[in-house]
Structures are given as structure tokens and as C-alpha cells.
N, C-alpha and C positions, 0 to 999 in steps of 0.2 A: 488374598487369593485371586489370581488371575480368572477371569474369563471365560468361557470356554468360545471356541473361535464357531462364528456364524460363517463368514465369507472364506468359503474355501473353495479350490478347483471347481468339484464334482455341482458346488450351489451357484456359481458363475453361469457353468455351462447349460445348466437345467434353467437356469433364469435365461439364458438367449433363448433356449429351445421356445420355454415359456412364450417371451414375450413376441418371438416370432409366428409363432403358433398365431397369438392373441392378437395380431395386428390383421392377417389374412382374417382369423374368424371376424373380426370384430369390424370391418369394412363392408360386413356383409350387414351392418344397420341399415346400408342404404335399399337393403333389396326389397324394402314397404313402394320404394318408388318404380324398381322394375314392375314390381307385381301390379301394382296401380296401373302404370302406364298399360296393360294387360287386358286394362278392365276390370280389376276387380272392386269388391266394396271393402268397408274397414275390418266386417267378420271373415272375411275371405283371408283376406291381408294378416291377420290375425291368425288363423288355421294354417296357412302356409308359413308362418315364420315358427308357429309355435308347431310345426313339425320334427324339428329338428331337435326340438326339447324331446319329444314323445320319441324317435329314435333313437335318443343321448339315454334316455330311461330304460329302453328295451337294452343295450348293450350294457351296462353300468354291472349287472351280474356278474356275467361272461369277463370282463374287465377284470371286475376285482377276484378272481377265479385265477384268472391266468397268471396276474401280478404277482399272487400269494402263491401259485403252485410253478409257474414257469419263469419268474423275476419281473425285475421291474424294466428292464433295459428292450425286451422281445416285443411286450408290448406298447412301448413310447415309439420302435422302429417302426412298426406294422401298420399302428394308426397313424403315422405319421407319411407314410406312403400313400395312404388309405385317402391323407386330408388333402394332398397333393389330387391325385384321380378328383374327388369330388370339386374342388374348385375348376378343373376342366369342362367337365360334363354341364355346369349352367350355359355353359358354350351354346348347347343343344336345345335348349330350352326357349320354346317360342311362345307359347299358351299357357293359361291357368288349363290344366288338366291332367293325368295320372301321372306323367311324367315330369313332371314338377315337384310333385309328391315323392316319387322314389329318390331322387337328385339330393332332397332336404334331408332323405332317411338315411342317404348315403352319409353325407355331409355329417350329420348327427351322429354317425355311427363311429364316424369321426372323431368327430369335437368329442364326445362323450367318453372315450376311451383314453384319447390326448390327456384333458385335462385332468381324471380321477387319475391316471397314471402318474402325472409330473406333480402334483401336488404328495401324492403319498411318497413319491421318492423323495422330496423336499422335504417331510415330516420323518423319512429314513434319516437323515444324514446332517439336522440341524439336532445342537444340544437339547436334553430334554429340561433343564433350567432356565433356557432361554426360550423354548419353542413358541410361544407367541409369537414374541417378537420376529423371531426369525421365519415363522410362517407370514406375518406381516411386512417381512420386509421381500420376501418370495413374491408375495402377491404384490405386490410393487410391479415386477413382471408383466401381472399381469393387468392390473390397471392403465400401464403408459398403453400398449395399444388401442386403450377405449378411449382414449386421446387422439393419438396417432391415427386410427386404425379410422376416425371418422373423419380426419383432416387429408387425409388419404386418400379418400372416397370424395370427399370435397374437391381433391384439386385433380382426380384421374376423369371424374366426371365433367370437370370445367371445364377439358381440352380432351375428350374423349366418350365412351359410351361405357354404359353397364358389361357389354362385351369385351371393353379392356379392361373393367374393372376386374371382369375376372380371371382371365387373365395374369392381371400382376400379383392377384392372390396367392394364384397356383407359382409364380415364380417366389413370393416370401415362402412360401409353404414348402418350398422344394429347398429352401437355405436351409430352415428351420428345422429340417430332416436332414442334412447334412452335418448341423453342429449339433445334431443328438446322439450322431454316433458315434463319438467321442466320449461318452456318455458311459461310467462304469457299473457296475453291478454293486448296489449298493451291501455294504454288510448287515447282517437281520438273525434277528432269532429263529431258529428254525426246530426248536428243539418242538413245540406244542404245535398240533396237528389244528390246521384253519378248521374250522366250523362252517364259515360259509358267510355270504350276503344274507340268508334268512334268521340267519341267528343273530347278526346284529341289526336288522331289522325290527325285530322285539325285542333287543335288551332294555329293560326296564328305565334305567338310565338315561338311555339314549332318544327315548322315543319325544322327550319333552325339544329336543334339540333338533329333530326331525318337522315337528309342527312347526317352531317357529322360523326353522327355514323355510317350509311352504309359504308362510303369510308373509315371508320379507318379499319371496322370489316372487309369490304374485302381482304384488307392486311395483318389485322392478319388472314385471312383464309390462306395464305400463309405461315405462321407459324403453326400454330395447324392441320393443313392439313398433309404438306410436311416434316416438317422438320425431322421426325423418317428417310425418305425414300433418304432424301436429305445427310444428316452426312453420313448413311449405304454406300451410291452409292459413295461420294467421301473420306471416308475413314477419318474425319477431329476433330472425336472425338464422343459424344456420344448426345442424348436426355437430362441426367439429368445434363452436363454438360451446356449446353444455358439455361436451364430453369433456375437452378441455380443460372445463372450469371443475367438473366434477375430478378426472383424475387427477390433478393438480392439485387439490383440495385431501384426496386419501393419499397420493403421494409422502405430500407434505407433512400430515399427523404421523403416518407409518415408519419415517425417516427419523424424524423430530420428537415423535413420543410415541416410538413401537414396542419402550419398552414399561407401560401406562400399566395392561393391563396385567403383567405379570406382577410387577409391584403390589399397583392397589387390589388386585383381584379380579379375575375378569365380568364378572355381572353388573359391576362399581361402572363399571365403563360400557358393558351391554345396550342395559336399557336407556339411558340416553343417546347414543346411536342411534336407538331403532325409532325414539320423536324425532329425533333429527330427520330422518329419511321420512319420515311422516311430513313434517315440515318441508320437506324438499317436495313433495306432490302438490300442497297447499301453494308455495309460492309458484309452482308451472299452473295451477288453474288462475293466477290473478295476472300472470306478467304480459305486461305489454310491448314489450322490448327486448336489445339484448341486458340490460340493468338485470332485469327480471328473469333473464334466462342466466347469465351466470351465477344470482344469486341461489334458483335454484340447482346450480349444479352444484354449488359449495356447500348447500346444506344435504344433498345425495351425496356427498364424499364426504362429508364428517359420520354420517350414518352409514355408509359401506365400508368406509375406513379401516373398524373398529366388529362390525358384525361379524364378517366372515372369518377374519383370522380366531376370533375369540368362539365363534360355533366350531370353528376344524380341530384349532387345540380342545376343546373338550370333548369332541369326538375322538380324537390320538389320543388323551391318556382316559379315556373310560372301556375303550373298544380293546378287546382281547389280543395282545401283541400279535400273535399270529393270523389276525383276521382285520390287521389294518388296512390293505390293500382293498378288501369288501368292503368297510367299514366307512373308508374314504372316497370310495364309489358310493354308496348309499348316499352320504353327503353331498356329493355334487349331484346325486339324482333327484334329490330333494329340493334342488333350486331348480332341476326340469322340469318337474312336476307342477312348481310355483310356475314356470314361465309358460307350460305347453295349456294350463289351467286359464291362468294371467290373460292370454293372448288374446282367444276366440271370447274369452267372459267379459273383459274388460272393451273388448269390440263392440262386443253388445249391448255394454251400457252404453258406450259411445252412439250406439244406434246409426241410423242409414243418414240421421243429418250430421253425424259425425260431430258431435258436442264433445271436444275434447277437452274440455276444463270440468264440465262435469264428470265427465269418467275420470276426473285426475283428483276430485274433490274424493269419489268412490273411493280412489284407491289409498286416499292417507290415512282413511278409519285401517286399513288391515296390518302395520307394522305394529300400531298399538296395541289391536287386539292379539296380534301374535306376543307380543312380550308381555300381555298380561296372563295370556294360557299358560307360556314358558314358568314365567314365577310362580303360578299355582299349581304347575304339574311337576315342574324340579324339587319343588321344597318337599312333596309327598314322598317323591321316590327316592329324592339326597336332602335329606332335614339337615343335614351337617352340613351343607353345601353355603355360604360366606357371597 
């Protein structure tokens, strides 16, 4: 028996939007250096990046709300207009102060709506026999920008200012809304009345899936936070250089064996992931070079690789057909939570002498401890769960 087919029009054109989306958000790693040059310190730095989580948090409701009750196509157009406006407006921004703040919330309100949007239409329209996979191979999308998106940033700033960088944001951002609107209406059950973000906020089921996305995300806040500020301060190579090595690294698994965890199961393949990306903070507190910095991006992408696609699919088939839209905004708010959390906390270990190997030593205890809650809290509430 044939296949049933992953690569069709509708998952083409969602993956441009995707990846175009991802390359404008994802150049904005470098904004630890605008805010620095500013004046600020590493909790500042921290607060101000990790705002954008905490406004990706506040809309993710409202998101999954509209998707389920208005489609999926309304609002991929709106926040996508929405992502264009906020890459402008850092135009305006001259100081650490109130206006910085709303810019990030803009931005967040953004990204937050963008992304819970284009992943649930991607989870609409890929087979549900293959949906790992093909949620893996989606997120492909959106991986190459955290490649790109800091190689980007590397060479706009080599021959230019943070003021072009934003700039050329808002020009990817204004494609990236143009090839979404192309973009169909996905076909969907409509027959069972959505429930809502708060009711899959407590499904029993679900909540084991929810913690250990906070504990992954708080440690990538460690990454998407620090790392511009971290390379700069000990001299060890660049941004597009880890990012590089890490999307490269989940590229390659998600291509080559995206279809791992439908086979063997997806937890077979979970919890090694999630040492892996433990191991990826361990080797950024010891590296002294770029050796050291690719190697830990390749062991951040064997752990990213494999986590996210395998927490979204067990989110899509436990969450209540009609409440997938909520269900998959909860899920990406759940890595806001980890990053908006991650950001100012992990600052603070870092402290005002900015020790960033020990805050990176901090951060490889919480993917562990996060898959150690996950297996004792899933097996209570899915004892049949393999």
C-alpha cells in the first residue's frame, strides 16, 4: 500500500511562509547586542528579549480562538501583516525604556500568533499515519532560518547597522506575507463545538507534555537569550556559526530519519533527545573555540531535532479534534513560558560578572529533570502509553 503523500502544494507553500517568517524572527538573535550597546546588563538583556515570549503567551489564547472559530488562513494573513509593522517600529527605538518594551510586545504578538497558526495548519493537512514525520519535516522550515536567520545578521551587520538589520527583516517579512496568501483554507472537522485554550490547558493527558516543554524551553532560553553575548565576551567564534551547526545537525536527522519516531515510538526516541540537548549546554560551558562551539550546536540539534516534532504530535492526537488550533497554541506558549522564564532567570545566574559557562553548567541539569517529570507524570495519567 502506497504512502499517503506528505509534500503537497498547500505544505510547500506553508513551509515558505514558515521559513520566511523564521528567518526575519530569527535574526533578531542579534538584538542582545543592540540592547547591550544601550547599556544594558545581562538581566536587562534578558527581560527585554524574554518579552517577546511573555507577549507570544498573552495572544496564544486569542490565536487559538480565532483559528478554530475564524480558520486558519485569517489569521496566518493578520499576524503576518502585524510581523511586517513590528520589524519597522525597532526603527524608532533608541533607549532601554517603555518603548522598547511595547515594540517586543508588538513583535511577540507577532511571532506568537504566526507560529501557533502555521504549525496547526501543517498538523491540518499532513497524513495522520505519517504526522511525525511530516510535522518534522515542517519544522525543517523552520530550523534553516536559525541558520540563515543568524548568518544573516552576521553579514547585514558586517557592512551595516542594527538599523538595516531591521530593515531587511521587515522586507523578508513582507515576502513571507505575500506567499501566504496563496495559502488555502484548510479542510477540518467541524462537526464538535471547540472547548477552548482552557480546557486543553488541564487535560490530564496533556499537562505531562506541557511541563516538559517548559524545562526544554528554559534551557533553550539559554541559547536564544545569551549566546550573541556569550561567543562576543569569550572570543570563540560567531552566532551564525552555532546556529549553523545546530540547524544542520536537526535538518539532517529530520530528513534522514524523520520517520525514527513513528516507527519505534515516539518516547524511544524523546528521552535521548532531551540528554542530548543537556549535553549541548555542557559542551558550550567548556568550549574554547569554534571546535567547541560546533560541537555544541550538533549536540543542540540532535536534542531539538527529535523533541519538538514528537511533543506537537502527541499534542495533535491527544487534544480534542476541534480544539487543535488552542491546543497547538498552548504548545508553542509553553516554550514562551520556558524562554520569557529562561531569559531574566538564567541572567541572573549568569550575575552582573556575566559567568556564562556557569549559567550554561545551570542550564543542562533542566532538560533532564524535565524528562524525568514527563515519564513519571505520563505513565500515571497514560499507563498504556509504550
Amino acid at each position: 500500500m502506497p504512502k499517503e503523500r506528505i509534500l503537497t502544494v498547500p505544505f510547500f507553500l506553508a513551509s515558505l511562509a514558515n521559513l520566511l517568517h523564521g528567518l526575519s524572527v530569527f535574526a533578531f538573535l542579534h538584538l542582545p547586542g543592540f540592547v547591550e550597546d544601550m547599556g544594558a546588563t545581562p538581566s536587562v538583556v534578558g527581560i527585554v528579549f524574554g518579552t517577546l515570549s511573555g507577549a507570544a503567551m498573552v495572544i496564544r489564547p486569542f490565536a487559538g480562538k480565532a483559528m478554530d472559530t475564524g480558520g486558519r488562513r485569517l489569521v496566518i494573513l493578520a499576524a503576518g501583516a502585524l510581523h511586517v509593522v513590528a520589524c519597522l517600529l525597532y526603527l524608532t527605538v533608541s533607549s532601554v525604556g517603555p518603548w522598547i518594551f511595547i515594540v517586543r510586545s508588538i513583535h511577540g504578538f507577532a511571532q506568537g500568533s504566526l507560529f501557533s497558526v502555521l504549525f496547526t495548519y501543517a498538523a491540518d493537512i499532513v497524513p495522520a499515519s505519517r504526522r511525525s514525520e511530516g510535522i518534522g519535516y515542517f519544522g525543517v522550515s523552520g530550523m534553516l532560518p536559525m541558520a540563515l536567520g543568524g548568518l544573516m545578521g552576521d553579514i547585514v551587520l558586517k557592512y551595516g547597522t542594527y538599523q538595516t538589520l531591521f530593515v531587511v527583516t521587515a522586507i523578508v517579512a513582507a515576502i513571507a506575507l505575500a506567499s501566504s496568501a496563496l495559502l488555502p483554507e484548510p479542510k477540518r472537522d467541524r462537526s464538535q463545538v471547540p472547548r477552548g485554550f482552557f480546557s486543553a490547558l488541564g487535560q490530564r493527558d496533556l499537562v505531562p507534555i506541557w511541563v516538559a516543554g517548559i524545562f526544554f524551553a528554559t534551557a533553550l532560553a539559554g541559547v536564544f537569550t545569551f549566546i550573541k553575548n556569550f561567543v562576543a565576551a569569550e572570543e570563540i567564534g560567531t552566532v551564525g556559526i552555532f546556529f549553523t551547526a545546530y540547524a544542520a545537525t536537526t535538518i539532517a536527522l529530520r530528513i534522514g530519519l524523520g520517520w525514527l519516531p513513528d516507527r519505534l515510538g515516539p518516547l524511544w526516541v524523546f528521552y535521548p533527545c532531551m540528554i542530548a540537548f543537556s549535553g549541548a549546554m555542557i559542551a558550550l560551558s567548556v568550549a574554547q573555540g569554534v571546535p567547541g562551539l560546533v560541537v555544541a550546536g550538533v549536540l543542540a540539534g540532535c536534542g531539538h531535532g527529535f523533541v519538538f516534532p514528537i511533543l506537537s504530535t502527541l499534542v495533535v492526537e491527544r487534544a480534542n479534534p476541534a480544539d487543535r488550533g488552542s491546543a497547538v497554541s498552548l504548545f508553542t506558549a509553553v516554550f514562551d513560558v520556558g524562554i520569557f522564564v529562561g531569559g531574566p532567570l538564567l541572567g541572573w545566574v549568569a550575575g552582573p560578572g556575566e559567568d556564562y559557562r556557569f549559567m550554561y553548567v545551570a542550564a543542562a541539569t533542566l532538560p533532564v529533570a524535565g524528562a524525568m517529570l514527563f515519564g513519571v507524570w505520563d505513565r500515571r495519567v497514560r499507563p498504556a502509553v509504550a
